[in-house]
C-alpha positions in Angstrom: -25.1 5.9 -15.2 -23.8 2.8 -17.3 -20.1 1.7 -16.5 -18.2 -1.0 -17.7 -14.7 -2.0 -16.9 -11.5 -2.6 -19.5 -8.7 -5.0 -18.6 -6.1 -6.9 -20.4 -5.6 -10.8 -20.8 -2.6 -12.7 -20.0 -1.4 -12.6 -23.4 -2.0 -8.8 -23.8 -5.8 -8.5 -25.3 -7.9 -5.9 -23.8 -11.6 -6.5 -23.6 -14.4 -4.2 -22.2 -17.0 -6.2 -19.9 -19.9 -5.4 -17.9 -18.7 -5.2 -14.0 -20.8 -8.2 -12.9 -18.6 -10.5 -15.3 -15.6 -10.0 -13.1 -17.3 -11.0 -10.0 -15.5 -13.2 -7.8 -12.7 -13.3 -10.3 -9.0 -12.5 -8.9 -8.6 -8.9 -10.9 -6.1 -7.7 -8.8 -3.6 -10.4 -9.5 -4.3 -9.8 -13.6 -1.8 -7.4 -15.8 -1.6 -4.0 -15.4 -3.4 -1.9 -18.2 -2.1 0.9 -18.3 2.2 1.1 -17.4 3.9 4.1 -16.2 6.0 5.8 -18.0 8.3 8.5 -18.1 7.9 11.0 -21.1 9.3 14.5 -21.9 6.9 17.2 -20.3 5.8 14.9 -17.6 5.1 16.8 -14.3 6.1 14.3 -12.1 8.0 11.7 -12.0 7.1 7.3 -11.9 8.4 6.1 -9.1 8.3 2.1 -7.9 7.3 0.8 -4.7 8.4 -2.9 -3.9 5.5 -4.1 -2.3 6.0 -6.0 0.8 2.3 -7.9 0.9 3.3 -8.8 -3.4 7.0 -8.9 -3.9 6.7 -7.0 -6.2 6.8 -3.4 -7.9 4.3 -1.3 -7.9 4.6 1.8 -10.6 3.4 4.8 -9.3 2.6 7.9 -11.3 4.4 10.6 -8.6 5.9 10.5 -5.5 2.4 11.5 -3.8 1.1 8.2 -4.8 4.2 5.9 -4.1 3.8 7.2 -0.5 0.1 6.4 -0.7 1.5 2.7 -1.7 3.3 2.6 1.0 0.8 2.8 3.9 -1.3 0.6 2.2 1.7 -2.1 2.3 2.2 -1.8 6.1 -2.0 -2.1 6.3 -2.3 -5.6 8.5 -5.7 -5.6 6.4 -4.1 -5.9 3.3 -2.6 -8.9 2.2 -2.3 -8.6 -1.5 -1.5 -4.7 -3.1 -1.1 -3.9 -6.9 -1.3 -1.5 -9.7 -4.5 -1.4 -11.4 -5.3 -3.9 -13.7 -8.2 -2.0 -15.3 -10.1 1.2 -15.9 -13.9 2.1 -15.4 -15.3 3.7 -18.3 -18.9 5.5 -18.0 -21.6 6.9 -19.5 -24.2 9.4 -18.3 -26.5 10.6 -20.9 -24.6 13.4 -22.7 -21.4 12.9 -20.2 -18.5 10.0 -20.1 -15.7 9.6 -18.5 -12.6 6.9 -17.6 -11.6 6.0 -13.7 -8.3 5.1 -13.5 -7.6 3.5 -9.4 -4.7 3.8 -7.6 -4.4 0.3 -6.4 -6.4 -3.4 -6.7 -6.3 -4.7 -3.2 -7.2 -7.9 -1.6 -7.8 -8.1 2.2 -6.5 -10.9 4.4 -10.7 -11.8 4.4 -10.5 -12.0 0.7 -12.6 -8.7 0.2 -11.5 -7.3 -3.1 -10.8 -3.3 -2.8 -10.6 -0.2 -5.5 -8.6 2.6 -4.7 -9.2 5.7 -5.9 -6.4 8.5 -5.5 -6.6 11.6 -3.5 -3.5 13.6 -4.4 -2.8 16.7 -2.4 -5.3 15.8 0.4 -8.2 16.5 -3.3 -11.0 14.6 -2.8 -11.7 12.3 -6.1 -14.1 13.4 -8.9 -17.9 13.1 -7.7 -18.3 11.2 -11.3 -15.5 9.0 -10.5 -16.6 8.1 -7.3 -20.1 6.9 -8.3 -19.1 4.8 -11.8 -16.5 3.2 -9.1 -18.9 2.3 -7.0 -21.5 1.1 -9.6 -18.7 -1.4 -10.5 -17.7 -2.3 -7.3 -21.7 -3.2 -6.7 -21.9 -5.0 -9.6 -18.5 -6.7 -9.0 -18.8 -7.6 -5.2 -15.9 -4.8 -4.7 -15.5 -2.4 -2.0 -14.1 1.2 -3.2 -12.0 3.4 -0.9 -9.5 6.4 -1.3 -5.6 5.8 -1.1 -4.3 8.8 1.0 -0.6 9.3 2.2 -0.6 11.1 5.6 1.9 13.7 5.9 3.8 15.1 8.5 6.6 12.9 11.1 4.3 9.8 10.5 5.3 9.9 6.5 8.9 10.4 7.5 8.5 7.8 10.1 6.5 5.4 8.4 9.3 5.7 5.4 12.6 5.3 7.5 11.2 1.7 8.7 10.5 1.1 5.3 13.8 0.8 4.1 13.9 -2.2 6.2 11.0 -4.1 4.9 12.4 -5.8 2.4 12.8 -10.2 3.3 16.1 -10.0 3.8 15.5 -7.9 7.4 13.0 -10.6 8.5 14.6 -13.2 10.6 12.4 -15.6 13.5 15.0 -15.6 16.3 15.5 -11.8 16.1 11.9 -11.6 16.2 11.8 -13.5 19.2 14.5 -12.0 21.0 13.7 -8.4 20.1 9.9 -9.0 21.0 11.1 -10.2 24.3 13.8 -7.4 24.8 11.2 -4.6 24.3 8.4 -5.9 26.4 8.6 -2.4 28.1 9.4 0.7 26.5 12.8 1.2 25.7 15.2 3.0 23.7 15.7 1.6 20.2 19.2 1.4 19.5 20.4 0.8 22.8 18.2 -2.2 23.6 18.8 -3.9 20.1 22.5 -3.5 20.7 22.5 -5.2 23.5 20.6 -8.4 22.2 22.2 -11.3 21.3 22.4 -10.9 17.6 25.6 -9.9 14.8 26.8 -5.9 14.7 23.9 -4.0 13.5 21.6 -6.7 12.9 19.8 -5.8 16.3 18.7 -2.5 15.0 18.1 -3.5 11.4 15.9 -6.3 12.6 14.0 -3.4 15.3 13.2 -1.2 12.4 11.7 -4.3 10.4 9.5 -4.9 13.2 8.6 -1.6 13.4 7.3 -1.6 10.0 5.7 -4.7 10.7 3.9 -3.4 12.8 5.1 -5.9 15.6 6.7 -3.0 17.3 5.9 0.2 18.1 6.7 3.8 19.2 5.3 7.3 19.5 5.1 7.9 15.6 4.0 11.3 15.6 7.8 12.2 17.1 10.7 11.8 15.8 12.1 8.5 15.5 15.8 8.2 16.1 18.0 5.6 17.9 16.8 7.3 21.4 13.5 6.8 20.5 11.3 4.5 23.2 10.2 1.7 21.0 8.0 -1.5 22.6 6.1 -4.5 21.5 2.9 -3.9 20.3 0.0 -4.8 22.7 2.0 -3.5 25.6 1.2 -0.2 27.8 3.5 2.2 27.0 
């Protein structure tokens, strides 16, 4: 199989390159190829995820891969998440095909990631797999699958997400919230009770919960009686 990979220039060029030529370069920090965008007899809808890692928005092509986006935001291993900045296109012998990732990652290592999409729980294309992973070779990449788990974790995961925006991250709430939960506790009663403005106790808990700095049994409901504590500790 022969791949090589397509991505666009700062001033809007596209150019079509073997994989090794991007090599140590910082792709996922380059423009996005391809935008979303929203066209009559679309079946789903583009969505935008505000990356926490970028500060910035991600478009997504459905609602199934925002949520994918958004584990991959919370992921301590990943410290830089965008939209893909380029396609893969092989060749075969009579067969030829175009990968299109999910996301361009970088870890907090500096290991540069590819993720395919798995809608629907689908495994990707065999083809797709293998061109991606002759690029990634060639490139020093790794290539993985962006999945969005399902369930009460999703609609956990995305309640504590409406708070992880800068604005809900704050060092002395940190500090006194870490300290208040250093046993499991109930949520909304314990960051009431800290020393912090009307509501900002709780705002600041569900921050940390996305953070990762708290945390609680995610596979149950979460809700203000929920036992939350600081990660690390025994629950």
């Amino acid at each position: 199989m022969e791949v090589q990979v397509r991505h666009r220039d700062d001033i809007g060029h596209e150019h079509l390159v073997p994989a090794r030529a991007l090599r140590g370069l910082p792709v996922e920090e380059w423009p996005v190829l391809h935008e979303q965008r929203a066209y009559k007899g679309r079946k789903s809808k583009v969505r935008q995820w505000w990356s926490s890692t970028t500060k910035k928005d991600i478009s997504c092509r459905s609602a199934e891969h925002a949520c994918a986006a958004m584990f991959l935001d919370r992921d301590p291993r990943i410290a830089y998440l965008a939209a893909p900045c380029l396609q893969i296109e092989w060749r075969d012998g009579p067969g030829s095909g175009v990968v299109h990732p999910a996301f361009m990652a970088r870890t907090v290592d500096g290991q540069r990631l590819l993720y395919l999409y798995s809608p629907a729980g689908a495994e990707p294309d065999a083809h797709e797999v293998t061109a991606a992973q002759k690029a990634a070779t060639a490139a020093g990449w790794q290539v993985d699958v962006a999945r969005a788990p399902g369930g009460q974790l999703r609609r956990n995961v995305y309640i504590v997400s409406q708070f992880r925006h800068d604005e809900f991250a704050d060092g002395r709430a940190r500090s006194l919230l870490l300290e208040a939960f250093a046993r499991p506790l109930p949520v909304g009663e314990t960051a009431d009770a800290v020393d912090l403005p009307p509501d900002h106790g709780r705002a600041r808990s569900w921050h940390l919960l996305w953070t990762g700095e708290l945390t609680t049994h995610w596979e149950q409901p979460l809700t203000p009686d929920s036992l939350v504590w600081a990660a690390g500790v025994a629950a």
